[in-house]
C-alpha positions in Angstrom: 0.0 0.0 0.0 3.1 2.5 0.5 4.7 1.5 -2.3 2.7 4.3 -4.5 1.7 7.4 -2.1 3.2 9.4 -4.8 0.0 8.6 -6.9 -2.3 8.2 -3.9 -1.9 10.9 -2.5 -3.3 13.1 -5.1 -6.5 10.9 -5.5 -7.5 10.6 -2.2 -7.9 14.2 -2.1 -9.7 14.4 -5.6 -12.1 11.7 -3.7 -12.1 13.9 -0.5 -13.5 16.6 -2.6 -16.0 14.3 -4.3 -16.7 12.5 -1.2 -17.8 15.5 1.5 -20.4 17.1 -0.5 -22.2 13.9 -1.4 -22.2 12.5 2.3 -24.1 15.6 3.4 -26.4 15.4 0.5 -27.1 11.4 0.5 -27.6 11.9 4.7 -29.7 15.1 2.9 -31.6 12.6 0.8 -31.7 9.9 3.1 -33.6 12.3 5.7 -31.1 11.2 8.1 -28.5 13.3 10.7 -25.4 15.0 8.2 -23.0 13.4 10.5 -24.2 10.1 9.7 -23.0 10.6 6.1 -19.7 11.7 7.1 -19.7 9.1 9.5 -20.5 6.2 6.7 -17.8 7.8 4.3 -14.8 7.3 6.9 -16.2 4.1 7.9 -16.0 3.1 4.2 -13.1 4.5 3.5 -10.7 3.8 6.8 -12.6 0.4 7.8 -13.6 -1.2 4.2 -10.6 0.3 2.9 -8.1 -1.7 5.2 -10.5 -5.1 4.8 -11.1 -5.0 0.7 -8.9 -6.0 -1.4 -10.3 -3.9 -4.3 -7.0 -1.8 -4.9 -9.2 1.0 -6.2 -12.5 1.2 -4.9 -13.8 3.6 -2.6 -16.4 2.4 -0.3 -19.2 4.9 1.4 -23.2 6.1 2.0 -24.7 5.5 -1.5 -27.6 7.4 -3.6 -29.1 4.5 -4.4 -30.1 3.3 -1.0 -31.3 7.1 0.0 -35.1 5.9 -1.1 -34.9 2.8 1.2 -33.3 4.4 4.2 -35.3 7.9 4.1 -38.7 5.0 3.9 -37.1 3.0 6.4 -36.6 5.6 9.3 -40.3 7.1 8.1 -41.7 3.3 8.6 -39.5 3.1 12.2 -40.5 6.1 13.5 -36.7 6.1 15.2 -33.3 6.4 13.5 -32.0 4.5 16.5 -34.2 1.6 15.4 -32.6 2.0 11.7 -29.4 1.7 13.3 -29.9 -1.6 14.2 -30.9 -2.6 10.9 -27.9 -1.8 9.7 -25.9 -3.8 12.1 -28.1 -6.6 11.0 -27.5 -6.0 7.5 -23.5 -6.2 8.1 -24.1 -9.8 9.6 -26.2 -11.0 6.5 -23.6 -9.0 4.4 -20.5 -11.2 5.9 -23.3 -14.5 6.1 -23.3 -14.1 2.0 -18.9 -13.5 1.8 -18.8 -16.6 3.9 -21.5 -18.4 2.1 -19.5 -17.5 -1.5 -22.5 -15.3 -3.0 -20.4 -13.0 -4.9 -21.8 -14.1 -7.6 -25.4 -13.0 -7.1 -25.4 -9.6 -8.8 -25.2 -12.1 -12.3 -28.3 -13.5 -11.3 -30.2 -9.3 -12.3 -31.1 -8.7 -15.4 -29.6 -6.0 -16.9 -32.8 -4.3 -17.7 -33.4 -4.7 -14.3 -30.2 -3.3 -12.5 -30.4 -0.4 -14.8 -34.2 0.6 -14.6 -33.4 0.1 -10.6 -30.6 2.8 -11.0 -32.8 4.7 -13.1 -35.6 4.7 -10.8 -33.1 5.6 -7.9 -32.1 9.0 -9.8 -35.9 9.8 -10.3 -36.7 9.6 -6.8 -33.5 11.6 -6.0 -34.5 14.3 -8.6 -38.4 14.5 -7.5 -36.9 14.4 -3.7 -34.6 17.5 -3.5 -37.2 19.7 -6.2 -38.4 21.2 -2.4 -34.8 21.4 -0.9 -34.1 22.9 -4.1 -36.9 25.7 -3.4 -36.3 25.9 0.1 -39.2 24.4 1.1 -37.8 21.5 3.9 -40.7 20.8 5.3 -40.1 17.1 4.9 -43.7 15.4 4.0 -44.1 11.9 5.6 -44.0 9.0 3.1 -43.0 10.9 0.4 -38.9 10.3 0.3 -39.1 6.4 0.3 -43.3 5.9 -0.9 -44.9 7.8 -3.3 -48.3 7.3 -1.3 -47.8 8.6 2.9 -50.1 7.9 5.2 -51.5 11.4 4.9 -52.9 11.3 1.5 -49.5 13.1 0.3 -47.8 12.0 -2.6 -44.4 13.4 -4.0 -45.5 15.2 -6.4 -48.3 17.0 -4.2 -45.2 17.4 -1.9 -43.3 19.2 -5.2 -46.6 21.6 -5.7 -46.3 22.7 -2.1 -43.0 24.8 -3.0 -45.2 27.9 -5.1 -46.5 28.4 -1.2 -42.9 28.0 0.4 -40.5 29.7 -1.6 -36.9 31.0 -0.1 -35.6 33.3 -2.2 -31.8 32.6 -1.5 -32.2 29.3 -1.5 -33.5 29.4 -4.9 -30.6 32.0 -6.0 -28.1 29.6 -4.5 -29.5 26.3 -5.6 -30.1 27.7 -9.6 -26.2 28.9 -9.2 -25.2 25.6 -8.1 -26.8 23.6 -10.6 -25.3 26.5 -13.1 -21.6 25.7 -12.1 -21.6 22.1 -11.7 -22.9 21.0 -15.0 -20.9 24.4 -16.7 -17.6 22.7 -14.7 -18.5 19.3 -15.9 -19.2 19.5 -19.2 -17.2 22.5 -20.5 -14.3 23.6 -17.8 -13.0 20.0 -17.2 -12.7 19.4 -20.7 -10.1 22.6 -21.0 -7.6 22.0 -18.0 -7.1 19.2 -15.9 -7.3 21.4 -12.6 -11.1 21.2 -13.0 -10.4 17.6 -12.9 -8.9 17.4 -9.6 -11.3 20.4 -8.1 -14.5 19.0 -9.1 -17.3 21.5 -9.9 -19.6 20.2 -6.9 -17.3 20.8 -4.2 -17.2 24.6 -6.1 -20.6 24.9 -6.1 -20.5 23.8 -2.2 -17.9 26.4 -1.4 -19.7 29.4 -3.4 -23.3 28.4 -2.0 -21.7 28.7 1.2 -20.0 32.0 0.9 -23.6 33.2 -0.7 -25.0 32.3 2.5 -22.9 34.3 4.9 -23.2 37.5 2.7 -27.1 36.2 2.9 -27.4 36.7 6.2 -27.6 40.6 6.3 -29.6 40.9 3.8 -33.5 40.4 5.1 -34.9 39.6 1.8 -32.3 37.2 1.0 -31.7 35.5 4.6 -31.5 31.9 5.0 -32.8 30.8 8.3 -31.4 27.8 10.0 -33.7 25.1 9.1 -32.9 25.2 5.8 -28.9 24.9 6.5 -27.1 21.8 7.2 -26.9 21.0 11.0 -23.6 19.3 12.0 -23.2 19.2 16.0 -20.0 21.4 16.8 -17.9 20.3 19.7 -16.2 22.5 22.2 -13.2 19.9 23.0 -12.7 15.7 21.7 -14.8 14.5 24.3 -17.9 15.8 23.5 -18.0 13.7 20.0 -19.4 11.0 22.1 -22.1 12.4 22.8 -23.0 13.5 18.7 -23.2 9.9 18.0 -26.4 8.2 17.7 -25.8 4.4 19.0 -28.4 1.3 17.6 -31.2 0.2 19.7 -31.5 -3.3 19.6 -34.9 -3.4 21.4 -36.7 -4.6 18.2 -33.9 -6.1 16.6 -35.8 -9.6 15.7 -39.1 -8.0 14.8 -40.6 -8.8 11.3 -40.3 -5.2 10.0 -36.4 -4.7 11.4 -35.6 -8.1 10.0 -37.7 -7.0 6.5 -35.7 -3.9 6.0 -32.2 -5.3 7.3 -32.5 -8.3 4.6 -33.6 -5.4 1.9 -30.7 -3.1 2.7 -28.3 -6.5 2.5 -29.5 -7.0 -0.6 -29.8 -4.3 -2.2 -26.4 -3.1 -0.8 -24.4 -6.1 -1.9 -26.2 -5.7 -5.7 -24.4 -1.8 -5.7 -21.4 -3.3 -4.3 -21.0 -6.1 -6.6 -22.2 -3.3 -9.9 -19.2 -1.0 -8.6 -17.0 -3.4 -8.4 -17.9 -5.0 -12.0 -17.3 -1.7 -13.4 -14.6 -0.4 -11.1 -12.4 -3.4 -12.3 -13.1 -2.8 -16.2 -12.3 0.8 -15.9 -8.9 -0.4 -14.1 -6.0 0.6 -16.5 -4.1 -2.6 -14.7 -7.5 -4.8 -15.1 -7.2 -6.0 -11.6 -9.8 -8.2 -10.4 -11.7 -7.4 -6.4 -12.6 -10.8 -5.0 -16.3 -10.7 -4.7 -16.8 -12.8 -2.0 -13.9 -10.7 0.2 -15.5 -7.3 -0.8 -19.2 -8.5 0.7 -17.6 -9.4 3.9 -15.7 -6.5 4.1 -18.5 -4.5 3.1 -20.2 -6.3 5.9 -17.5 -5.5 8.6 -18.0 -2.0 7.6 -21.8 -1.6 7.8 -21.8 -3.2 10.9 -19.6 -0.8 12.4 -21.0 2.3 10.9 -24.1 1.8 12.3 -22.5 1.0 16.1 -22.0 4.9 15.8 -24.2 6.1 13.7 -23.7 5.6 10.2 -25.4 5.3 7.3 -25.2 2.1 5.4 -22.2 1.3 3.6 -21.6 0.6 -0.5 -19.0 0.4 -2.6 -19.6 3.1 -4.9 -19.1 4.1 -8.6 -18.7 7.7 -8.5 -16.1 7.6 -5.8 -14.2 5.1 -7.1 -14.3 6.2 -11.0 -12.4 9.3 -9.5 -9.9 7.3 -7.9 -9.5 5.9 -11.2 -9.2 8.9 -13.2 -7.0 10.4 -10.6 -4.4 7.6 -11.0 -4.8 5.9 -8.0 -2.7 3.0 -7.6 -3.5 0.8 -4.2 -5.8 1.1 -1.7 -4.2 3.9 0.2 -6.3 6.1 -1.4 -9.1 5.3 -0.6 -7.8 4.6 3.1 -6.7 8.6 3.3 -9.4 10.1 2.0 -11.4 8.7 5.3 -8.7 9.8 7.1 -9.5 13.6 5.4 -13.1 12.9 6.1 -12.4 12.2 9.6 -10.1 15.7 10.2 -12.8 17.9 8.2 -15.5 16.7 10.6 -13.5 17.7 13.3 -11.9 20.4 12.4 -14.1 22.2 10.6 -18.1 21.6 11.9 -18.8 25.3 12.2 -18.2 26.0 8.2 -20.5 23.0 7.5 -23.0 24.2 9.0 -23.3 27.1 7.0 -23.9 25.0 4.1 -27.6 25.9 2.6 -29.5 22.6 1.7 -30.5 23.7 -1.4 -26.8 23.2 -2.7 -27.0 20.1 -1.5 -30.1 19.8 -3.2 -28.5 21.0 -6.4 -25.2 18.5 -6.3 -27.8 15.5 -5.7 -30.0 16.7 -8.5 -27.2 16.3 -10.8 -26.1 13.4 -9.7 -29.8 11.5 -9.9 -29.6 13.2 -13.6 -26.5 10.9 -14.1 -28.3 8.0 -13.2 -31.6 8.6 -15.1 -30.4 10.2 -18.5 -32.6 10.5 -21.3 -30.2 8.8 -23.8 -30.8 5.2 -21.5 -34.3 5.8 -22.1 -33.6 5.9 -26.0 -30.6 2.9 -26.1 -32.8 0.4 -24.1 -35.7 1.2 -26.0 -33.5 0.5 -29.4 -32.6 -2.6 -27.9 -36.6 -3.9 -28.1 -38.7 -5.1 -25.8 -37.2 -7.6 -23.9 -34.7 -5.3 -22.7 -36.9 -2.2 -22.4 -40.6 -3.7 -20.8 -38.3 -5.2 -18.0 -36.7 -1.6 -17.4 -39.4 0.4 -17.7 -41.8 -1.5 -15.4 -38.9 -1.4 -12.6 -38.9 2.6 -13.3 -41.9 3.2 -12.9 -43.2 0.8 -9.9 -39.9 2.3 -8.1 -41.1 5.9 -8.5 -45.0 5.1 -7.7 -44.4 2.7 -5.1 -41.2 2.0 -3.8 -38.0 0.5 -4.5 -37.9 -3.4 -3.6 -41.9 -3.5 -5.3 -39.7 -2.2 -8.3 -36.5 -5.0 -8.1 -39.3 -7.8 -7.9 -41.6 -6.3 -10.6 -38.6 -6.0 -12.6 -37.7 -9.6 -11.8 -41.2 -11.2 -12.5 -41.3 -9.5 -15.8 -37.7 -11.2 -16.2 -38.7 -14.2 -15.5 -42.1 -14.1 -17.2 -40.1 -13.3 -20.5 -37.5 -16.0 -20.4 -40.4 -18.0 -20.3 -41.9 -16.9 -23.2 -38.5 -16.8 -25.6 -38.3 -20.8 -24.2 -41.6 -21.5 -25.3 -40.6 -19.6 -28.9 -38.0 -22.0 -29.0 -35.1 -19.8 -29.2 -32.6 -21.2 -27.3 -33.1 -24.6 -26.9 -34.4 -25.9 -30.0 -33.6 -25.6 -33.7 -36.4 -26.7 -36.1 -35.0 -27.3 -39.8 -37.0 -28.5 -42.2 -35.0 -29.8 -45.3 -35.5 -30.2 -49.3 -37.6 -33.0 -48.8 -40.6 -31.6 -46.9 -41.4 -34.9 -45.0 -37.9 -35.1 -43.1 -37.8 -32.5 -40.3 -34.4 -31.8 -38.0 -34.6 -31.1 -34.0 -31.2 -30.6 -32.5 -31.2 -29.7 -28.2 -29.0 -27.4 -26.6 -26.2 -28.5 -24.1 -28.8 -28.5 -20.9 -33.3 -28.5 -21.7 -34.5 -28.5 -18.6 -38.6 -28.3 -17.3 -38.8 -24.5 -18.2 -38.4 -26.2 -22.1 -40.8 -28.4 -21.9 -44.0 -26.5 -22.9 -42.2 -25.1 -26.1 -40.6 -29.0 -27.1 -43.9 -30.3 -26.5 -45.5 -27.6 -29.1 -43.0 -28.6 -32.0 -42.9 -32.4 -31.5 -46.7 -33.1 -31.5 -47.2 -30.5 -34.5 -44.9 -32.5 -36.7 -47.5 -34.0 -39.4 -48.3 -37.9 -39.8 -45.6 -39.5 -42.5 -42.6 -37.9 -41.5 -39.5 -38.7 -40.7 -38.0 -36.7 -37.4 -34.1 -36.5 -37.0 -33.5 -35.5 -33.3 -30.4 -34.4 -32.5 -28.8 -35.0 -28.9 -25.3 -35.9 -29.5 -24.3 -32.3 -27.8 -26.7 -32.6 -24.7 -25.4 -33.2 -21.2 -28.5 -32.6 -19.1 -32.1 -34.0 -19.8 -34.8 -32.8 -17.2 -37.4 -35.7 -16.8 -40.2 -33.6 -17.6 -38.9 -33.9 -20.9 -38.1 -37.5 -21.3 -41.8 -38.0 -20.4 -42.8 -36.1 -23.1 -40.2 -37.9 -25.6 -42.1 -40.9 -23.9 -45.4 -40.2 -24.9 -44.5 -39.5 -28.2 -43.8 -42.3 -28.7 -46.9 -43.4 -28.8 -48.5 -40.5 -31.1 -45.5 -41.2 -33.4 -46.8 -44.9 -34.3 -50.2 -43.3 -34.7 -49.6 -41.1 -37.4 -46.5 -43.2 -38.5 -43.9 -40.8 -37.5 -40.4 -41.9 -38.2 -37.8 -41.1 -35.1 -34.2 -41.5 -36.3 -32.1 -40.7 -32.7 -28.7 -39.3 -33.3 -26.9 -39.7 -30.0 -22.9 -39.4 -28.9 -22.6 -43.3 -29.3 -24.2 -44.2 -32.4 -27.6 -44.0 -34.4 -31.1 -45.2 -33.1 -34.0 -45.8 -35.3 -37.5 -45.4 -34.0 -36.5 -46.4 -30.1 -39.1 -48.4 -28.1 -39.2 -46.5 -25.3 -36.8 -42.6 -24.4 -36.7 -43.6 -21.0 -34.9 -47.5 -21.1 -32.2 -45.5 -23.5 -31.4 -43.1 -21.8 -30.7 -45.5 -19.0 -28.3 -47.5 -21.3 -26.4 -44.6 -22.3 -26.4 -42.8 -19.2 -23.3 -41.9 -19.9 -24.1 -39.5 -22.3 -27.0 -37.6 -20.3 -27.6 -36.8 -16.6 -30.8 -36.9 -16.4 -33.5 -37.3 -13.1 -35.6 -40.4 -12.6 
């Protein structure tokens, strides 16, 4: 790790300056304490940093889970409650490491993953419209449901702000949304100073300045709800008492258990994402361990949310920094939760000048990122299957909530790789040849049940005098299901004086007396279940 501080150096303070804004805003987002943002971003930088052995990804509170936490405390009534779901979530975090599920983020559609994301930056955008305004009246149900309790929805809460208007907040939200995407997408490109001072942390800084010069003006005057509200201590000690410790009261009831399993999963499914495209965007193509990152990921949730915390991702924006910054090891990472760590407690009077509607401006922006139009127009291009899957998970996210959104997406998933099987896509190639009478089935390497319906369709519709030639020479696994079916027809074949000429890995069978008693024989060739 100190073999390259000559590189990570530099980058962990390009991720400093990436990382502090966005851990007030997701806490921001997340309708959670500030300091638990900052407190989740050293956690996953210092703790997750030491454990991982991703040698450029940055670890910390994540956008996407803002909608499940800010829902989550709402449903709890008690961030103290939360806390202890996030504990839990650590434990089933290092039960799937241990267990070897690495591999589960393969088992998302892509559709899926991405409407998910999508959905995410939606909620993000329609969430910090009020902060934006200055209205931050928070509405109950309306960060992580689109229905509250109340009758409230978010978009009632987002035609509240004509009655709530604050006219510095506006001037300083509208100037920070001005500079960040005026940084981004024309300064960066000229110099690569605006590479390493990223145009958020600007926009932070000049908000904040704004705010001060605010204050004398009555017109223009931000009062303190609408600023960011980081406890200041007088000497070390009192630090202790800012923290906000779990209470495990509840810790086994169904709705703590509910939301620690959803914030497991749906935290290992960012960190497995980041990692994914952390690695391909590593010019030295190393590879994380999967299995090590969820158990590290799992050590750090745990103990962010002992003190506080918000849970813990590994994260793409953070960590494509550290890539573009040159990063080399870990240590980057590592440092920039030490820089965290000093700004918190060094500097708490500063932050708390800092107007939410900056915030509000830097998260806007970011759920912009996540839900750009061009991914509407690519998945749509790439037809249905890809873009009915995504667009279902949008928009049950954004009228609902987020996990009614993963397992709409899912359903629809599933619902059309069932369909394609049935269409015989995959599994089955029908040729008919020259002669019109001799008809050619070859199977895929593995047919199993979810075939059957779509192998039973082409079998009994081949017409009486022909001559099938089925194909099986490249098939290791046979479902059953299936041979039953190959059993019965058999039967129908004699009927309408079907010829069956079996083309198998050890030879050639014409017209077999019963599927089942050969594959016996040659089970050698197939694995098959009796």
């Amino acid at each position: 790790m100190f073999k390259h501080l000559r590189n990570d150096i530099p980058a962990s303070i390009v991720v400093f300056f990436v990382a502090l804004p966005l851990c007030l805003g997701i806490a921001l987002a997340s309708d959670a304490p500030p300091l638990s943002g900052l407190i989740a971003g050293i956690i996953g930088g210092i703790v997750v940093g030491f454990i991982s052995k991703s040698k450029i990804g940055v670890s910390g509170p994540a956008a996407g889970l803002a909608a499940i936490v800010a829902a989550a405390i709402s449903s709890l009534g008690s961030f103290e409650l939360f806390l202890s779901a996030v504990v839990l979530s650590g434990v089933i975090q290092i039960l799937f490491g241990v267990l070897k599920m690495g591999v589960i983020g393969y088992y998302f559609p892509n559709s899926v993953i991405k409407g998910m994301l999508t959905g995410i930056g939606i909620i993000i955008i329609l969430k910090q419209i009020p902060h934006l305004f200055g209205y931050d009246l928070e509405v109950e149900g309306a960060d992580g449901f689109f229905w509250a309790k109340s009758g409230e929805n978010t978009f009632s809460a987002i035609a509240h702000v004509v009655d709530n208007l604050t006219l510095g907040s506006i001037i300083i939200g509208a100037l920070g949304l001005i500079i960040i995407l005026f940084w981004d997408n024309i300064l960066s490109k000229k110099h690569n100073i605006f590479k390493i001072i990223q145009g958020s942390l600007v926009a932070v800084f000049i908000g904040t300045i704004l705010q001060i010069i605010f204050s004398d003006n009555d017109s223009l005057m931000i009062e303190g709800k609408h600023l960011v509200q980081v406890p200041v201590a007088e000497k070390f000690s009192d630090f202790q008492s800012f923290l906000s410790f779990p209470d495990f009261s509840q810790i086994f009831s169904t709705e703590v258990l509910v939301i620690a399993f959803t914030l497991a999963l749906v935290a290992s499914l960012e960190t497995l994402l980041s990692v994914e495209a952390t690695d391909k965007l590593d010019p030295e193509k190393n590879i994380t361990p999967t299995n090590r990152e969820l158990f590290a990921q799992g050590i750090g949730n745990i103990a962010s949310g002992l003190i506080g915390g918000l849970p813990i991702t590994q994260v793409i924006v953070r960590s494509s920094a550290n890539v573009q910054s040159n990063a080399k090891t870990k240590m980057s990472a590592i440092l920039h939760g030490f820089l965290l760590l000093i700004s918190v407690m060094s500097i708490p009077i500063m932050l708390n000048h800092i107007p939410k509607s900056v915030l509000a401006s830097v998260l806007i922006v970011v759920g912009f990122k996540l839900a750009k139009p061009s991914l509407f127009k690519k998945m749509f291009t790439l037809g249905w299957i890809q873009f009915v899957p995504f667009m279902a998970t949008i928009l049950v996210i954004v009228f609902t909530n987020l996990l009614y959104g993963i397992f709409t997406g899912l359903t629809i998933g599933f619902a059309v790789v069932l369909i394609k099987n049935y269409q015989n896509s995959v599994f089955l190639h029908k040729k008919e040849s020259q002669d019109t009478n001799v008809i050619e089935m070859t199977f895929a390497e593995e047919i199993s049940f979810l075939n059957k319906a779509a192998i039973q369709k082409e079998l009994f519709s081949i017409p009486a005098n022909s001559r099938l030639e089925l194909d099986i020479r490249k098939t290791t696994y046979l479902d059953y299901d299936v041979v039953e079916i190959l059993e019965d027809f058999i039967i129908q074949a004699k009927n309408k004086n079907i010829f069956i000429h079996l083309k198998s890995e050890r030879g050639i069978v014409d017209n077999p007396s019963s599927f089942i008693e050969f594959f016996k024989l040659k089970k050698t060739i197939l694995k098959y279940e009796l």
